[in-house]
DRENBA-719205 format. One line per 2 residues: number of its first residue (from 1); their letters; for each residue x, y, z of N, C-alpha, C. Coordinates in pm, whole numbers, plus 50000, padded with zeros to 5 digits. Layout:
NUM = a = X/Y/Z/X/Y/Z/X/Y/Z; ...
END
This chain:
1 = xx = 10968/55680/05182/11040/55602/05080/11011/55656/04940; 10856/55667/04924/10848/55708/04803/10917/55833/04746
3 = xx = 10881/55914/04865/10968/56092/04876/11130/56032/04806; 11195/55947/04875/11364/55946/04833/11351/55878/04701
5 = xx = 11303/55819/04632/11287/55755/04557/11270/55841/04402; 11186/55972/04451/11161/56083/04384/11279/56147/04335
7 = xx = 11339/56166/04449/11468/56266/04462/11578/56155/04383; 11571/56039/04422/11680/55972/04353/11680/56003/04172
9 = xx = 11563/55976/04129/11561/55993/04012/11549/56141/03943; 11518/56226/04030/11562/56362/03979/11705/56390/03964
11 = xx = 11787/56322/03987/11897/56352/04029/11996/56270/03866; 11898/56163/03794/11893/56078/03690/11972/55934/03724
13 = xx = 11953/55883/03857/12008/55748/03928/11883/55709/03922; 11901/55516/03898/11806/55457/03950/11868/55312/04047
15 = xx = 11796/55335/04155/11816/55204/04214/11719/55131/04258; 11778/54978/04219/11666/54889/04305/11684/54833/04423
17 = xx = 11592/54798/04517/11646/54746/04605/11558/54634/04666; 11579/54508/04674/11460/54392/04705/11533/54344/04858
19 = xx = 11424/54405/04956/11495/54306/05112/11400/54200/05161; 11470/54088/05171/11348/53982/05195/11408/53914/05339
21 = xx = 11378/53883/05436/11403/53845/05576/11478/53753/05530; 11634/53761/05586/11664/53649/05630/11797/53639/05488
23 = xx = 11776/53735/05399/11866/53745/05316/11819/53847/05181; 11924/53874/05094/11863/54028/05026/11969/53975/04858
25 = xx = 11914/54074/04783/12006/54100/04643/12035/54232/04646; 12130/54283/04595/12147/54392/04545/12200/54418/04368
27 = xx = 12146/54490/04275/12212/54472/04165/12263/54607/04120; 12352/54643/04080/12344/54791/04038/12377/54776/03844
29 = xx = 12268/54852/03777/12233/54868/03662/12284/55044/03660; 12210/55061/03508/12254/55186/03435/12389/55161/03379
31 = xx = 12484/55260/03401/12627/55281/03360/12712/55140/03367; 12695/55065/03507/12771/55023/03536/12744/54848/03478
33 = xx = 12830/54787/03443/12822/54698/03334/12824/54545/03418; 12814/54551/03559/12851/54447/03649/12789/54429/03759
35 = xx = 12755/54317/03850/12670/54289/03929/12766/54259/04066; 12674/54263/04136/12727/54188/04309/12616/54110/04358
37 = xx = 12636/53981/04359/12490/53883/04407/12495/53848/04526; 12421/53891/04643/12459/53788/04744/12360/53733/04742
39 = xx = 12371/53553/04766/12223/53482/04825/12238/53439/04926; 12351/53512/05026/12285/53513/05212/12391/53416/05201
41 = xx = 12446/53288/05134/12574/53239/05164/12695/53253/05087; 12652/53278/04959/12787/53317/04875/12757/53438/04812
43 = xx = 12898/53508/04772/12864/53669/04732/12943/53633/04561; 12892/53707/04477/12949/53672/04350/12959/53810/04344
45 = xx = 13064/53858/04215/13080/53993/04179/13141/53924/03986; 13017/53980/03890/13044/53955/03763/12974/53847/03746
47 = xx = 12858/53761/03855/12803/53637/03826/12683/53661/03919; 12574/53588/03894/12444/53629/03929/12451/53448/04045
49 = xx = 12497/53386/04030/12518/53229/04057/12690/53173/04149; 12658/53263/04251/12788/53246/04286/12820/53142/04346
51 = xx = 12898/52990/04297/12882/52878/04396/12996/52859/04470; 13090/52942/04518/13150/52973/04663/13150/53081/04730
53 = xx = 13181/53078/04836/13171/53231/04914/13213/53305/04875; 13310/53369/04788/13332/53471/04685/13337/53437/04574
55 = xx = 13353/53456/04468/13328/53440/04286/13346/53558/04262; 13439/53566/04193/13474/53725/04091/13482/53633/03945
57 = xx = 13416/53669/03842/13377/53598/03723/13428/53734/03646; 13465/53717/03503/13514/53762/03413/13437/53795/03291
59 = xx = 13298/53742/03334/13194/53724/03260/13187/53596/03134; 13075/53553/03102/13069/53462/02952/13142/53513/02856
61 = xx = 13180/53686/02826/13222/53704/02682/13363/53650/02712; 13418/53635/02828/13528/53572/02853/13565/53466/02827
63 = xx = 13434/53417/02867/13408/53270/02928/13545/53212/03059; 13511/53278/03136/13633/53200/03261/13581/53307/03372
65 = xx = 13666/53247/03505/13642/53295/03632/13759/53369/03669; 13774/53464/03714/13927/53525/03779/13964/53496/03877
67 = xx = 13876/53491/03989/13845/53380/04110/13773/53353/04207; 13805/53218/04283/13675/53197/04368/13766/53227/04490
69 = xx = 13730/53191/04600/13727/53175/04740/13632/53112/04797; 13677/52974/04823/13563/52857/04861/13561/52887/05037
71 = xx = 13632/52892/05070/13630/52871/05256/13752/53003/05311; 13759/52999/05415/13864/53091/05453/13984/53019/05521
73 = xx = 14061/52887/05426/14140/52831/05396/14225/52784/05297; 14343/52830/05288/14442/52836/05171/14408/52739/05045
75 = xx = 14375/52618/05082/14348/52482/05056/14242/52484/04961; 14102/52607/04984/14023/52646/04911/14030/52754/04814
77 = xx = 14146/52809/04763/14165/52936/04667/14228/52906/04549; 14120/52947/04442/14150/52903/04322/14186/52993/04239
79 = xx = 14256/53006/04144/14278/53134/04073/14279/53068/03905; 14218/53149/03854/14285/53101/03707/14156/53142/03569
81 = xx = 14163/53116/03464/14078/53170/03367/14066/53078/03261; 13913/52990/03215/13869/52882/03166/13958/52727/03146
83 = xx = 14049/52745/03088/14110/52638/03166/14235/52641/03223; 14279/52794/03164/14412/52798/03226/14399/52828/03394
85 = xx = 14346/52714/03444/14281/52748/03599/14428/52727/03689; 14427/52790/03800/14536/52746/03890/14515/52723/04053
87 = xx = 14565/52711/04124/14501/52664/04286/14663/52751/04402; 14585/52784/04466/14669/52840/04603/14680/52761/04692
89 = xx = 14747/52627/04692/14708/52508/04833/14549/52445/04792; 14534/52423/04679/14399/52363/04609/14457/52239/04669
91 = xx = 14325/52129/04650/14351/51972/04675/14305/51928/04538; 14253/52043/04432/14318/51997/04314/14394/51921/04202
93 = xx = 14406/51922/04109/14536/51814/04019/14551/51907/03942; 14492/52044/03933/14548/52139/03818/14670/52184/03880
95 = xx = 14745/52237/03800/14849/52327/03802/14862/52419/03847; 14911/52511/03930/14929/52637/03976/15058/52746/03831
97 = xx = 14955/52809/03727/15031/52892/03645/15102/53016/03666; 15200/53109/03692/15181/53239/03723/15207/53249/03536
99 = xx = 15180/53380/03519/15177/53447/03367/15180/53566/03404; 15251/53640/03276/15277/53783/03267/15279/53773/03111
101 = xx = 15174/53901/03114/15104/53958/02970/15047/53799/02870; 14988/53756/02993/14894/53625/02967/15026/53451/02889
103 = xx = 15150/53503/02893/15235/53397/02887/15277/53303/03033; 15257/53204/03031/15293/53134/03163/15476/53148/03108
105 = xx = 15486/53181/03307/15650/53164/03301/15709/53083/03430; 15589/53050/03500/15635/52960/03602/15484/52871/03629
107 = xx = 15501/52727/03680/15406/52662/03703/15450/52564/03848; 15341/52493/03932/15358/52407/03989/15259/52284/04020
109 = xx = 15302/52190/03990/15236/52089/03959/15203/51996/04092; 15066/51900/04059/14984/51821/04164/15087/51784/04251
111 = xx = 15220/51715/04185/15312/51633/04226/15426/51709/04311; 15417/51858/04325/15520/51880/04372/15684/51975/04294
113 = xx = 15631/51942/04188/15735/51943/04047/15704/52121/04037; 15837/52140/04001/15819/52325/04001/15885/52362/03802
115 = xx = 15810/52420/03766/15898/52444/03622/15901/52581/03610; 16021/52606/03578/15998/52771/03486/16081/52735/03383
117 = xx = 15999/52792/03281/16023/52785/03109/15989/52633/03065; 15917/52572/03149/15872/52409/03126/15724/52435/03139
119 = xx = 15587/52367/03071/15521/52323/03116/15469/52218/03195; 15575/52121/03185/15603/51961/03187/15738/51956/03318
121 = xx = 15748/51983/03425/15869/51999/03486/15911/51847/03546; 15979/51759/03518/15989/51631/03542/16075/51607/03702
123 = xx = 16159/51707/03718/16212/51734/03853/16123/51837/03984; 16190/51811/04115/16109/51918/04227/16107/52049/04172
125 = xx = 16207/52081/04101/16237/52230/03992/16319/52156/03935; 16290/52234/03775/16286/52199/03648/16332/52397/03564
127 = xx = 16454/52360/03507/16432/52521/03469/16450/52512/03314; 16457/52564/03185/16462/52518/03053/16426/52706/03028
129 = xx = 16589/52666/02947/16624/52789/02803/16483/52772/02729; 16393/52699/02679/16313/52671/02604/16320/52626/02474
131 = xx = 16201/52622/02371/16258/52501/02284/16338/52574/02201; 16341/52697/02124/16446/52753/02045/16598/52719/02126
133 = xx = 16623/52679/02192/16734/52627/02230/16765/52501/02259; 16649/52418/02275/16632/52286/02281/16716/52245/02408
135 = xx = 16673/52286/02544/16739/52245/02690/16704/52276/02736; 16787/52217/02809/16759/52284/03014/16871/52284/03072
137 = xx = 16839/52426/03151/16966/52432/03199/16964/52396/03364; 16921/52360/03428/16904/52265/03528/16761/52206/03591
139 = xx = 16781/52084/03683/16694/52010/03698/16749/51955/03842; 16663/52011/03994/16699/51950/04075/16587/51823/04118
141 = xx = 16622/51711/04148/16536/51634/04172/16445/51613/04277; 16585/51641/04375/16571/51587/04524/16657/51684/04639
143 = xx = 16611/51649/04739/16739/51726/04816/16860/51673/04860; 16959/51614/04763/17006/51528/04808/17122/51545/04626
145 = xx = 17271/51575/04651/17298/51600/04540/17334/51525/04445; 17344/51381/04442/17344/51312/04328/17174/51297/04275
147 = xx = 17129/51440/04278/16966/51392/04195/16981/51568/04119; 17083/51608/04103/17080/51797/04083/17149/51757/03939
149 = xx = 17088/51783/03857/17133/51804/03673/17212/51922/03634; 17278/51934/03576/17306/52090/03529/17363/52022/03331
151 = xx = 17282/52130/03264/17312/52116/03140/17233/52194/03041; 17310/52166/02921/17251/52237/02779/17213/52128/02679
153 = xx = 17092/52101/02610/17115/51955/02474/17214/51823/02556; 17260/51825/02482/17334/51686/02498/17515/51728/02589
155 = xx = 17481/51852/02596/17627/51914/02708/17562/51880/02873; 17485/51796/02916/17432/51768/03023/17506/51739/03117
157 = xx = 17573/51769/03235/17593/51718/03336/17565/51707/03458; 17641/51652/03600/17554/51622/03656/17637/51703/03819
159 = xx = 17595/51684/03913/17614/51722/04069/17598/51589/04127; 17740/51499/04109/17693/51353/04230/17593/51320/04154
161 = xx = 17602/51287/04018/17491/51206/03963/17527/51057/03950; 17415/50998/03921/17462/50830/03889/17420/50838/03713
163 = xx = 17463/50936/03633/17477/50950/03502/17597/50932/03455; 17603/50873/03371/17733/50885/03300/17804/50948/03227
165 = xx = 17686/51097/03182/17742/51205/03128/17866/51289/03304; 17959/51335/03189/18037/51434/03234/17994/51560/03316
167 = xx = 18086/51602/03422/18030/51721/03433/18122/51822/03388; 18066/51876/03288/18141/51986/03221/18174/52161/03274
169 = xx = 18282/52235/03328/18264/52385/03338/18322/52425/03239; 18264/52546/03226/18277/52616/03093/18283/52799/03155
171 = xx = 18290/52864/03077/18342/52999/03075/18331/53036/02910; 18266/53122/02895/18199/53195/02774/18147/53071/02679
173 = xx = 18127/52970/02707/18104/52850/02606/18153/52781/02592; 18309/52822/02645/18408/52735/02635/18417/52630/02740
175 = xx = 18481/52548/02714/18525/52417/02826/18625/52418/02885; 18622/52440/03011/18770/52419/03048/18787/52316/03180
177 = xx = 18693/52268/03212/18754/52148/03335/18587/52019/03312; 18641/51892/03344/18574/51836/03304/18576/51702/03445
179 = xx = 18476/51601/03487/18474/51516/03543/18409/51404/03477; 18494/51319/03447/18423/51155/03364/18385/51111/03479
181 = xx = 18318/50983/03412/18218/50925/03473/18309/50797/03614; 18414/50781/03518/18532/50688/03584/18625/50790/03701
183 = xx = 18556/50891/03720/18626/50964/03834/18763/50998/03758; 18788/51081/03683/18871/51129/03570/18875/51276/03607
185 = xx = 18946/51373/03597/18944/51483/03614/19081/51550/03507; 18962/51594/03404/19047/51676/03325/19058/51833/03265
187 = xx = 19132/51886/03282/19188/52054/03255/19240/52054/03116; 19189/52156/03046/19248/52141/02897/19211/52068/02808
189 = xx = 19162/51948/02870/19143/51803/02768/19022/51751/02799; 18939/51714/02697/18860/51655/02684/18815/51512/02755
191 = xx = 18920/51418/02757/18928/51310/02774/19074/51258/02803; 19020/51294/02971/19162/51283/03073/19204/51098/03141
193 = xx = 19263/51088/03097/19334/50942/03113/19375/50880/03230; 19416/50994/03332/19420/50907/03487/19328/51029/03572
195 = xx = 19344/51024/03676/19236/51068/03811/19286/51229/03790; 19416/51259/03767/19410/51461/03730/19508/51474/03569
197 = xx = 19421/51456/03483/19499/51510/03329/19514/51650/03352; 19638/51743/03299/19606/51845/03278/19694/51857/03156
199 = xx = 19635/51956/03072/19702/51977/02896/19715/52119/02933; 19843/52132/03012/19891/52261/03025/20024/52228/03134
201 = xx = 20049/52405/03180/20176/52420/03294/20055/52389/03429; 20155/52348/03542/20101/52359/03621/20194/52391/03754
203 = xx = 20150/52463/03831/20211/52555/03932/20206/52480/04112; 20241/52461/04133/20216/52345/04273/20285/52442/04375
205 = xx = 20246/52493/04475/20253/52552/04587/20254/52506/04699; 20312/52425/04741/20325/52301/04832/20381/52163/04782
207 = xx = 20340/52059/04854/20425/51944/04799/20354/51870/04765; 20440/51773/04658/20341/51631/04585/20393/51515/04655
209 = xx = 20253/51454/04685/20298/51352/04755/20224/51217/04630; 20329/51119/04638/20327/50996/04529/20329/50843/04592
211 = xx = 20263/50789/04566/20284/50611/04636/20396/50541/04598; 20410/50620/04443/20541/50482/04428/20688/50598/04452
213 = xx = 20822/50611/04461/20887/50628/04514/21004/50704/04419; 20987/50665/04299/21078/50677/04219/21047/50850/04124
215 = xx = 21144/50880/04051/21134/50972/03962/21220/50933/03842; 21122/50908/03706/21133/50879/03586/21133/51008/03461
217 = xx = 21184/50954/03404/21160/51068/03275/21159/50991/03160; 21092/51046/03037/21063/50970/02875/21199/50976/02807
219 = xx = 21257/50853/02730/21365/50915/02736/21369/50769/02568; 21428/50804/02425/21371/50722/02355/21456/50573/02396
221 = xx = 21463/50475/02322/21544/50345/02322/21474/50292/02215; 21526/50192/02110/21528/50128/01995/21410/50023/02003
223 = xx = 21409/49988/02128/21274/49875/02131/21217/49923/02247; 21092/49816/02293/21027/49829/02392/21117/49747/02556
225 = xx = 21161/49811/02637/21212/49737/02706/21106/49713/02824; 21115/49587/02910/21089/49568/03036/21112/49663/03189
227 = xx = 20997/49663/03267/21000/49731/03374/21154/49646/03444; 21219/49750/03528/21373/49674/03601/21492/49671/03494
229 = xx = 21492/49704/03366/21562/49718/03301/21696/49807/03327; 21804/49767/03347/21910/49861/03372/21962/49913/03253
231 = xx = 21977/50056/03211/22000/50113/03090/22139/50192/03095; 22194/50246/02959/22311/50319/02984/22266/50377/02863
233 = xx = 22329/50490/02856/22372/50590/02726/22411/50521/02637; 22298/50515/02483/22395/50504/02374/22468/50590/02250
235 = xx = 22604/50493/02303/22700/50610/02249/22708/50626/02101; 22587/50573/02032/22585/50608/01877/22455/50659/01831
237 = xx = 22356/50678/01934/22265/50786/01926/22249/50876/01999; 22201/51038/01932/22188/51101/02038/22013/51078/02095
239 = xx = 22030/51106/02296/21939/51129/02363/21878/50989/02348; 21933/50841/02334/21885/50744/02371/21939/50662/02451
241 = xx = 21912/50561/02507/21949/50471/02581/21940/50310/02559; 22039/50246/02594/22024/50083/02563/22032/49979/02670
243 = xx = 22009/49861/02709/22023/49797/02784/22147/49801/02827; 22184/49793/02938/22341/49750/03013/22355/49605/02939
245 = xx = 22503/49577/02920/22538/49486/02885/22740/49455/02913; 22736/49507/02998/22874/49505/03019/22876/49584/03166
247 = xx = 23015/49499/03215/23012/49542/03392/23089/49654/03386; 23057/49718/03515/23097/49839/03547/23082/49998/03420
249 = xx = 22981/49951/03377/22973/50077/03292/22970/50232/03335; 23058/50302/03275/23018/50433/03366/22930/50507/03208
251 = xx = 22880/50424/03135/22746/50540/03098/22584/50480/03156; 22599/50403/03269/22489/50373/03313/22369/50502/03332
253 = xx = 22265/50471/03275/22167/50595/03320/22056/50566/03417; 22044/50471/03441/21933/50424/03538/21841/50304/03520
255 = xx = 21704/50322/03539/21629/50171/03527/21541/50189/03459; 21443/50100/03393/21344/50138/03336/21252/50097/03467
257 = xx = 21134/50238/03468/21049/50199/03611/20894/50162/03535; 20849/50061/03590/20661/50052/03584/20601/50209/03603
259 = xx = 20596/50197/03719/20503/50327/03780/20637/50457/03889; 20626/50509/03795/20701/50614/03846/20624/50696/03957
261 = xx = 20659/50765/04041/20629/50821/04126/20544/51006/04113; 20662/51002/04013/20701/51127/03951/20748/51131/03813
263 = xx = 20689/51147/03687/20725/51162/03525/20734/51257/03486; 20863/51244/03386/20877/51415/03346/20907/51401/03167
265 = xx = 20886/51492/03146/20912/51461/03020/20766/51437/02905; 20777/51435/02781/20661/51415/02727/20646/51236/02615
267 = xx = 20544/51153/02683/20537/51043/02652/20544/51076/02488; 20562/50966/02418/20572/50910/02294/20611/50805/02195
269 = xx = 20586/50745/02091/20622/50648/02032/20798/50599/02030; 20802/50464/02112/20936/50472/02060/21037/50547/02195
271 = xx = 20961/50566/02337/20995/50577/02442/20978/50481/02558; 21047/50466/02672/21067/50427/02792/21046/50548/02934
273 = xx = 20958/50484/03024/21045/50564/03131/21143/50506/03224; 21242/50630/03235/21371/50583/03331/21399/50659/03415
275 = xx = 21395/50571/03535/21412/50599/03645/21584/50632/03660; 21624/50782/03726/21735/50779/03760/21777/50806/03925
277 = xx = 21631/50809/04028/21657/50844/04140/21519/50704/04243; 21559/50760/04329/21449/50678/04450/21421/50560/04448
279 = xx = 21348/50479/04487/21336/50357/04513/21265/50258/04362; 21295/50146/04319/21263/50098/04212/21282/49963/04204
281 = xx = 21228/49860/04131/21275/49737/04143/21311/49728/04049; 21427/49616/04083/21546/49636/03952/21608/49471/03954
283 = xx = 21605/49481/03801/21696/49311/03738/21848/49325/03794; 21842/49195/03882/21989/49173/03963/22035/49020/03985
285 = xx = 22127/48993/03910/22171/48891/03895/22300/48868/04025; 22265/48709/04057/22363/48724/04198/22472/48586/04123
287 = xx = 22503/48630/04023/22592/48452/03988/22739/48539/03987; 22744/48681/03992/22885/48783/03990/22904/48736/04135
289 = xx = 22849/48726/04257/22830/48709/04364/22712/48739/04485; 22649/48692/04556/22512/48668/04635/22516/48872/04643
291 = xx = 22413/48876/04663/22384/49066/04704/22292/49022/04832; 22373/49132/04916/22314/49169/05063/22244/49315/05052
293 = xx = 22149/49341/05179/22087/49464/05144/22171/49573/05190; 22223/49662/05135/22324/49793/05157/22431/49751/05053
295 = xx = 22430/49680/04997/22506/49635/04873/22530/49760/04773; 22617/49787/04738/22630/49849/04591/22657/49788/04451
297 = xx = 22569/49847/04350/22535/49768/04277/22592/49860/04109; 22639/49779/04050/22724/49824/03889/22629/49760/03796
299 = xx = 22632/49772/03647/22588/49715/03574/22700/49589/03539; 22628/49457/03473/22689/49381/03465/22663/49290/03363
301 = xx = 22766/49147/03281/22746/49106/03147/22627/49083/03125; 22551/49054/03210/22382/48950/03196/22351/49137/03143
303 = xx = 22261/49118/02997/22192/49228/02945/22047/49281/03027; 22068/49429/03044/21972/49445/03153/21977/49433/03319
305 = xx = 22095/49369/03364/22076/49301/03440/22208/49417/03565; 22205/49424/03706/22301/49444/03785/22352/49403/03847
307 = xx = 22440/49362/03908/22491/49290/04005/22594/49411/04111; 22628/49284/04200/22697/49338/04323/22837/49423/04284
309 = xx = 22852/49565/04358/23041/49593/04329/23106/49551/04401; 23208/49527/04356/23356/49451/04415/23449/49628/04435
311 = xx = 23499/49677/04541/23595/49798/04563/23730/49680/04531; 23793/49816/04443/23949/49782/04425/24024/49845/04537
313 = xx = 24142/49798/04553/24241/49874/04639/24291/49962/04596; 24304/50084/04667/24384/50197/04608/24480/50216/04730
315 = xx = 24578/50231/04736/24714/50225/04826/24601/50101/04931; 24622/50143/05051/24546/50105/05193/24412/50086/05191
317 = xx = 24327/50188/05059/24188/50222/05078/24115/50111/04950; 24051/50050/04989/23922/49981/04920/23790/50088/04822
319 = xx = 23802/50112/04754/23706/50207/04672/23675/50118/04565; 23508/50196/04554/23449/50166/04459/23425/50231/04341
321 = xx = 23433/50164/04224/23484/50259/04068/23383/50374/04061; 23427/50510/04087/23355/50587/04042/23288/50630/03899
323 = xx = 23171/50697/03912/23120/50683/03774/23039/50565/03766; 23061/50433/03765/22972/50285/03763/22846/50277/03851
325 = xx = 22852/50351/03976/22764/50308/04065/22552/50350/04018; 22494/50240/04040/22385/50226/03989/22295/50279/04116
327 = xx = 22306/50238/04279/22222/50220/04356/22276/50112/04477; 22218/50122/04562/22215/50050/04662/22112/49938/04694
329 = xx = 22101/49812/04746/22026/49708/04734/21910/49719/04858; 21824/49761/04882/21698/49730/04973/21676/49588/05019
331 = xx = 21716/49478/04924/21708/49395/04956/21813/49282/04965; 21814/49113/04972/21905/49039/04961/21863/48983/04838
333 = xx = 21989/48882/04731/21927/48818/04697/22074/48693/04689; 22043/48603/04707/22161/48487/04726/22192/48435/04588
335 = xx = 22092/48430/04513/22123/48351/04385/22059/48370/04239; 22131/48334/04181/21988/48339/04067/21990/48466/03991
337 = xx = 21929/48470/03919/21833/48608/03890/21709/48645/03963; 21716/48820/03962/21542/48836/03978/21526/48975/03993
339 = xx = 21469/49053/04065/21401/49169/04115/21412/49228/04241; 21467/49327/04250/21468/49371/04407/21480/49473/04428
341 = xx = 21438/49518/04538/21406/49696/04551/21545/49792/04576; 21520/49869/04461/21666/49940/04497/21658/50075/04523
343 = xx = 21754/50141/04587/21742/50295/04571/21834/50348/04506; 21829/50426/04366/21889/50455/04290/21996/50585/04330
345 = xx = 22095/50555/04334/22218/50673/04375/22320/50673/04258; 22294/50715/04135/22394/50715/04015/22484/50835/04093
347 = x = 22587/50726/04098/22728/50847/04102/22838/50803/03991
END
């Protein structure tokens, strides 16, 4: 021993070496600026005091650990540096940080909660532009999609959320389709008024199907008239219309409808819609005579109002005044005034 011991240091190495039964140290000095401790149950490397089965320490001028290895279970691996500590399946409450060039850019928390560009991730993942932008641009909660966020600041929307913000798509910044909270769906527009607004053309490649029956168009008149209103051309304005008020009119134009089926035309102050085709309920007075259903129907003195046609004779043949005809009756009505479903056939 002594002989190698000789030779070691001729050579200008020195080593020590202490073996004691049952467990040993080793330290290596000179050049090298770092230790390896074992005390027979834990091995340290950079720490003389290793209190798990591995310890890689960073030293005091650091002050932090790079890491331990408590057991040879996931559950036990810690990673991290003085307090920016993190855990691999730790049972822990710290955070799991990753960092690049010592900036954290992803974390995961006691709870489950995943953030990148968050320290604070309030969802299962949490993602955020950061604060020079003041957002996030999504946030899933749950697995389950009314809990999935998508947004910028106060442009937040949602996936099946129970929020009442909008869900907004966009394209370069811009907005172009939108879902309110009232189940609204609008294209073009901001703030779409029935279940599909669109503030543009639109191209239909197949067929539209409608509940109510009729086809209306905007068309102006002098006042506000009533749904069932029977109208005609007036002949001292252009492109308006007035109540019927005289029988057999041949400038009858149709009805005024509630809910059109189908609208054409562009709403505005100082308009009606009028129905000139399909099914509609319509003011029909039976005091001209009772109306049966297959009836044909003229305008008549009661304002607004239609009643039954009477065919004149022409040689042998019974005809009805062309030009006058309003529609056919869906229904009966014996007396009175009132309402009844018609199908509009202006001839």
């Amino acid at each position: 021993m002594k002989r190698l011991i000789r030779q070691l240091k001729w050579r200008g190495i020195l080593i020590s070496a202490l073996l004691i039964i049952g467990r040993f140290t080793l330290v290596w000095a000179g050049n090298v600026s770092t230790s390896i401790q074992d005390t027979g149950t834990n091995v340290g490397i950079g720490t003389t005091g290793p209190g798990q089965k591995l310890e890689v320490s960073i030293g005091s001028g650091n002050s932090g650990t790079i890491a331990t290895f408590n057991a040879p279970t996931y559950d036990q691996i810690d990673i991290g540096v003085t307090a920016n500590t993190g855990q691999i399946g730790t049972k822990s409450t710290s955070p799991l940080a990753l960092r690049v060039n010592s900036s954290e850019k992803m974390r995961i928390q006691d709870n489950g909660n995943v953030g990148i560009g968050t320290t604070g991730p309030g969802q299962k993942l949490e993602v955020s532009i950061g604060s020079g932008n003041s957002g996030t641009i999504a946030t899933f909660n749950a697995p389950t999609y009314d809990q999935i966020d998508i947004g910028v600041t106060a442009n937040t929307g949602q996936i099946g959320t129970k929020s009442t913000s909008p869900l907004t798509l966009r394209v370069n910044s811009s907005e172009k389709m939108r879902i309110q909270d009232n189940g609204n769906v609008g294209i073009g527009t901001t703030s779409p008024t029935t279940k599909l607004h669109v503030a543009g053309d639109v191209q239909v490649d197949g067929n539209l199907a409608a509940k109510y029956q009729d086809v209306a168009e905007w068309v102006k008149a002098p006042r506000p008239l009533p749904p069932g209103t029977v109208v005609v051309v007036d002949p001292q304005e252009y492109n308006q219309i007035l109540p019927a008020s005289q029988s057999y009119d041949t400038r009858v134009a149709g009805v005024v409808s509630a809910k059109p089926g189908l609208l054409l035309g562009e709403a505005g102050e100082g308009k009606v819609k009028v129905a000139q085709s399909g099914r509609v309920k319509v003011k029909v007075d039976a005091a001209y005579g009772p109306i049966a259903a297959g009836d044909l129907l003229v305008t008549s003195p009661s304002p607004g109002h239609a009643m039954r046609s009477s065919p004149v004779k022409l040689g042998e043949t019974l005809i009805h005044r062309p030009g006058t005809l309003l529609g056919k009756a869906l229904e009966p009505l014996e007396e009175g005034q009132g309402e009844i479903l018609v199908l509009l056939t202006l001839q």
